[in-house]
C-alpha positions as CSV (number, residue, x, y, z in Angstrom):
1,X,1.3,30.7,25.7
2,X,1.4,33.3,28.1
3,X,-0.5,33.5,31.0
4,X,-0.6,37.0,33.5
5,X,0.1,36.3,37.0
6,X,-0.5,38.5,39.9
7,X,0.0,38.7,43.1
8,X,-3.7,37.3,44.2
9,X,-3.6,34.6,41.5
10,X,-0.3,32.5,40.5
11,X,-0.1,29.3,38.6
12,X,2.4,27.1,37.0
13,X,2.0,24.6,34.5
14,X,3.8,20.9,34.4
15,X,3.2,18.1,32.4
16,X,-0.1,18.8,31.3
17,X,-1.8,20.4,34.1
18,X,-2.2,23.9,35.2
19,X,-2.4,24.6,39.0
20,X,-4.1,28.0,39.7
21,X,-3.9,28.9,43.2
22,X,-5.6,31.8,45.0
23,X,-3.0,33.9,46.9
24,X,-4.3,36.3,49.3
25,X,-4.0,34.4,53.0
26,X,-4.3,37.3,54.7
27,X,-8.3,37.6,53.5
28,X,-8.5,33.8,53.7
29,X,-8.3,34.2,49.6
30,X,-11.6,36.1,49.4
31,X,-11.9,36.8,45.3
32,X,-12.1,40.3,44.6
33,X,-13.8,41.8,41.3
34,X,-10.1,41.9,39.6
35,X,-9.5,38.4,40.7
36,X,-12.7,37.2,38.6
37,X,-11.1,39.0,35.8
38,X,-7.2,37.6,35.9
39,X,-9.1,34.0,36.6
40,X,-11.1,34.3,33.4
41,X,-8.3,35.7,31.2
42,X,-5.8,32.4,32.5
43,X,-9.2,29.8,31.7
44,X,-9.7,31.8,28.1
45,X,-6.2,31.2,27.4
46,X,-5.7,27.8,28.6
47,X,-8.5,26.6,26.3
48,X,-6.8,27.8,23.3
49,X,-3.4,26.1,24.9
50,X,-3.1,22.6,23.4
51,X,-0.8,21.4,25.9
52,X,-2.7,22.1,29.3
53,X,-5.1,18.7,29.8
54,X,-6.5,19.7,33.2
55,X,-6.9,22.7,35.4
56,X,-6.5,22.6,39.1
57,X,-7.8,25.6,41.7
58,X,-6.6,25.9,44.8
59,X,-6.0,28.2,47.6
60,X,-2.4,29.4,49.8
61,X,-2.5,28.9,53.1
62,X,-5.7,27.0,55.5
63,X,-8.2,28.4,53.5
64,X,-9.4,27.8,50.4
65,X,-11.7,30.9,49.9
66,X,-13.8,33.0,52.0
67,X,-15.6,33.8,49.1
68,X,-16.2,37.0,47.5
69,X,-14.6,40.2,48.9
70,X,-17.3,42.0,49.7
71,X,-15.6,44.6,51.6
72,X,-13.3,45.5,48.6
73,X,-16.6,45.8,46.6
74,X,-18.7,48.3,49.1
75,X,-15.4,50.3,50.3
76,X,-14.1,51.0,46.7
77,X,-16.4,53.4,45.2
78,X,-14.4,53.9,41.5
79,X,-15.4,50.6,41.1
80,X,-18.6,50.6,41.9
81,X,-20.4,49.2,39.3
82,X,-22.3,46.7,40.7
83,X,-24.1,44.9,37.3
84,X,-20.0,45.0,35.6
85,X,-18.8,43.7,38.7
86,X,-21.8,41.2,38.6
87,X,-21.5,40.4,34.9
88,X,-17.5,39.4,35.8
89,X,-18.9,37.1,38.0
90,X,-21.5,35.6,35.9
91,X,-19.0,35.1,32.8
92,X,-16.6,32.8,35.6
93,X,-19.2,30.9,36.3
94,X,-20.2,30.4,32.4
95,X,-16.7,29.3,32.2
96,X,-16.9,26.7,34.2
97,X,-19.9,25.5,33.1
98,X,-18.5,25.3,29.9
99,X,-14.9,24.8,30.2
100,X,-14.0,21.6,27.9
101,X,-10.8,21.0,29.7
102,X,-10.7,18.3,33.3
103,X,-11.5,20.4,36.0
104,X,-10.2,20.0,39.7
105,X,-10.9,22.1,42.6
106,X,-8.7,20.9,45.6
107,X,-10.0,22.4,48.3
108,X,-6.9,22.7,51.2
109,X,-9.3,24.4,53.3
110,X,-12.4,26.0,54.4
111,X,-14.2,27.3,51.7
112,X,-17.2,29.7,51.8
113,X,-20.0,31.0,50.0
114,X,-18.8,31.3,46.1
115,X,-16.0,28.7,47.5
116,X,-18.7,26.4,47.5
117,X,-21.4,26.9,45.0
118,X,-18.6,26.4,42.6
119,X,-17.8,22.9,43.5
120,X,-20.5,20.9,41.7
121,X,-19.3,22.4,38.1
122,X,-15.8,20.9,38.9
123,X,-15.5,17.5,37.3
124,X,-13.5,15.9,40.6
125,X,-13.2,17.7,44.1
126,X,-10.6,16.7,46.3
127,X,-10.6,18.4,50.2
128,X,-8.5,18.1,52.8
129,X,-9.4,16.7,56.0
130,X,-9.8,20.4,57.9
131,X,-12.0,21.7,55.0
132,X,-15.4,22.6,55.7
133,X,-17.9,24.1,53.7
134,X,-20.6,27.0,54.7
135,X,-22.8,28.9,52.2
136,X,-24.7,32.0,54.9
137,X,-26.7,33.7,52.2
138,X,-29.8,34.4,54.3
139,X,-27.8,36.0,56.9
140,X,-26.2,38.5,54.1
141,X,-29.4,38.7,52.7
142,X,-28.2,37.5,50.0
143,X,-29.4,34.8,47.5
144,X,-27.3,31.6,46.4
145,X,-25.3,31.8,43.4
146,X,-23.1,29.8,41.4
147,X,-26.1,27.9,40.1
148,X,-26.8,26.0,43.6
149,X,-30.0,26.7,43.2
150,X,-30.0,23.9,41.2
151,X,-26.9,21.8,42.1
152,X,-27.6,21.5,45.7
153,X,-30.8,19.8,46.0
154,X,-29.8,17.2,43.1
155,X,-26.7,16.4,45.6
156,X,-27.7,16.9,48.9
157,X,-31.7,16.4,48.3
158,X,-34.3,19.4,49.3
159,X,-34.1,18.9,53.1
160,X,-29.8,19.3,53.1
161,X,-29.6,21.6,50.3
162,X,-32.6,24.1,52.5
163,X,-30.3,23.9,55.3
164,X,-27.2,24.8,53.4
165,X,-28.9,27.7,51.3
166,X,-31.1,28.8,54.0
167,X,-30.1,28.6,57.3
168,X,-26.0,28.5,56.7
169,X,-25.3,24.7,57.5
170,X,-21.7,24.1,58.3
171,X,-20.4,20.8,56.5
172,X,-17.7,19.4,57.4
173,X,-15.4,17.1,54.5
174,X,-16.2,13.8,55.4
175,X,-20.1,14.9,55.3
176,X,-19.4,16.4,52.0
177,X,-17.7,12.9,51.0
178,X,-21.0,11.5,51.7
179,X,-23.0,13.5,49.6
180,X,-21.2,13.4,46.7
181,X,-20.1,17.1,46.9
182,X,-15.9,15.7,47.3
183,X,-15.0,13.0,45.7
184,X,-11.9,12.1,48.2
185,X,-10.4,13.6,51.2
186,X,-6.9,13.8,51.8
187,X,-4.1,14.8,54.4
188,X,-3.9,18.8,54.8
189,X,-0.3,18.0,54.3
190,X,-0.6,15.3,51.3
191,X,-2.6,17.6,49.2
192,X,-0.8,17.7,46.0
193,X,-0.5,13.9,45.8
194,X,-4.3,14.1,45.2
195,X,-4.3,14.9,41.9
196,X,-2.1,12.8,40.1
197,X,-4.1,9.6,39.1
198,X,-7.0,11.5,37.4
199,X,-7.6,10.3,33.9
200,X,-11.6,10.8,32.8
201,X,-13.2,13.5,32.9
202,X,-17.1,13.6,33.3
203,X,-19.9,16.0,32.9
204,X,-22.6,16.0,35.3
205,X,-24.8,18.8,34.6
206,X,-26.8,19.9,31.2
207,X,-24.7,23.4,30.3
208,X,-27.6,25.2,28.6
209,X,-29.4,24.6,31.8
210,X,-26.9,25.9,34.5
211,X,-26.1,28.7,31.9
212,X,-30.0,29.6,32.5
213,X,-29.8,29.3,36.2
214,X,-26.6,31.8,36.4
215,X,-27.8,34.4,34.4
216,X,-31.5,34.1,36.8
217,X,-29.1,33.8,40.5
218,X,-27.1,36.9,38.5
219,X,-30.1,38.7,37.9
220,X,-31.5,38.9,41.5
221,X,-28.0,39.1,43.4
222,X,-27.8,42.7,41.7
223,X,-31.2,43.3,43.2
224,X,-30.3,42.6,46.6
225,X,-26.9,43.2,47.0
226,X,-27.8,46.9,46.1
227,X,-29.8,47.4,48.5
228,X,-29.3,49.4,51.6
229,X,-30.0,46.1,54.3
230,X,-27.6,44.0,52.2
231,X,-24.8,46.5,51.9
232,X,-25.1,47.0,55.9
233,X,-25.2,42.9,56.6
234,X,-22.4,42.2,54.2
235,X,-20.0,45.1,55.7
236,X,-20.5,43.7,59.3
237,X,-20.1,40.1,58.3
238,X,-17.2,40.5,56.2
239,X,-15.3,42.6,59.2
240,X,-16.2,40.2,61.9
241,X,-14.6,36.9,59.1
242,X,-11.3,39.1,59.0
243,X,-11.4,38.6,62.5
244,X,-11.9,35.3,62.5
């Protein structure tokens, strides 16, 4: 079966698995609208392809996502649709709520925002030893996605999961170990060695209720993120992470 790379997503598939990496080191592997779509076109087709077991995500480079490219998203006006852009989103994270194959998010770095909120609806999360993870919705004045509105409080508990939603906690890996959020850490360098005893795959969430939370976090990030506060805090915070 074929699958489309691009430049910002590549993959290759061996023995079973298919390894998905997000390619854009230069952004730290922020996920831009088209990004969303290539993803979702490789996770349709890899259902349908009887000889991929598992799926792996990971990122190129230190990072593994500074989360959605919001600069792409407020600079590009022919795409400025923000509730098509938002419905791309929502039908990736319906995908992996859904996805009937292993999933494995290998996290080689720091990952941000989206990077994050993603985790729980991976089935195993390995991270590398200088990952951390950082979810600064308030300070976007933005709302949490990904479903953590429900995810995070039944891993961290409701004091943790306020301080990651709310005031931008920084966790580091081994704290994430902790929690439950990674299930090992590894090596930066030994990585790819993480993934090769995985056998089981188990569910951890209820789908038809993490399909309910999306679509409600979907529903009020178009509200916000189209106003004129949000589109000024999310321009300055995405220049000053290119920075970074």
């Amino acid at each position: 079966m074929e699958y489309e790379n691009s430049s910002n997503i590549i993959y290759c598939v061996e023995n079973g698995l298919l390894k998905i990496t997000l390619n854009r080191p230069e952004k730290k592997n922020a996920i831009t609208n088209s990004m969303y779509k290539n993803l979702l076109e490789i996770f349709y087709k890899s259902i349908q392809d009887n000889t991929i077991h598992t799926v792996c995500l990971t990122g190129t480079g230190n990072f593994f996502s500074s989360g959605n490219d919001f600069v792409s998203l407020l600079t590009n006006q022919d795409v400025f649709d923000i509730k098509s852009i938002i419905n791309d989103f929502k039908k990736f994270i319906d995908m992996l709520i859904t996805y009937p194959k292993l999933l494995i998010a290998v996290v080689n770095g720091p990952a941000i925002g989206i990077a994050v909120t993603i985790l729980p609806l991976f089935d195993i999360t390995y991270a590398s030893d200088t990952a951390y993870f950082q979810t600064p919705f308030t300070s976007l004045g933005l709302i949490a996605e990904g479903c953590s509105t429900y995810t995070f409080p039944k891993i961290f508990g409701k004091s943790k999961a306020s301080d990651m939603l709310y005031l931008g906690y920084k966790m580091n890996a081994f704290e994430a170990k902790q929690y439950g959020l990674v299930s090992e850490i590894y090596k930066y360098e030994c990585l790819n060695e993480s993934i090769l005893a995985i056998k089981h795959l188990v569910k951890k969430w209820n789908q038809n209720i993490l399909l309910e939370v999306n679509t409600e976090e979907c529903t009020e990030l178009i509200k916000h993120i189209q106003s004129s506060d949000s589109i000024e805090r999310l321009t300055n915070f995405m220049l000053h992470k290119n920075k970074i």
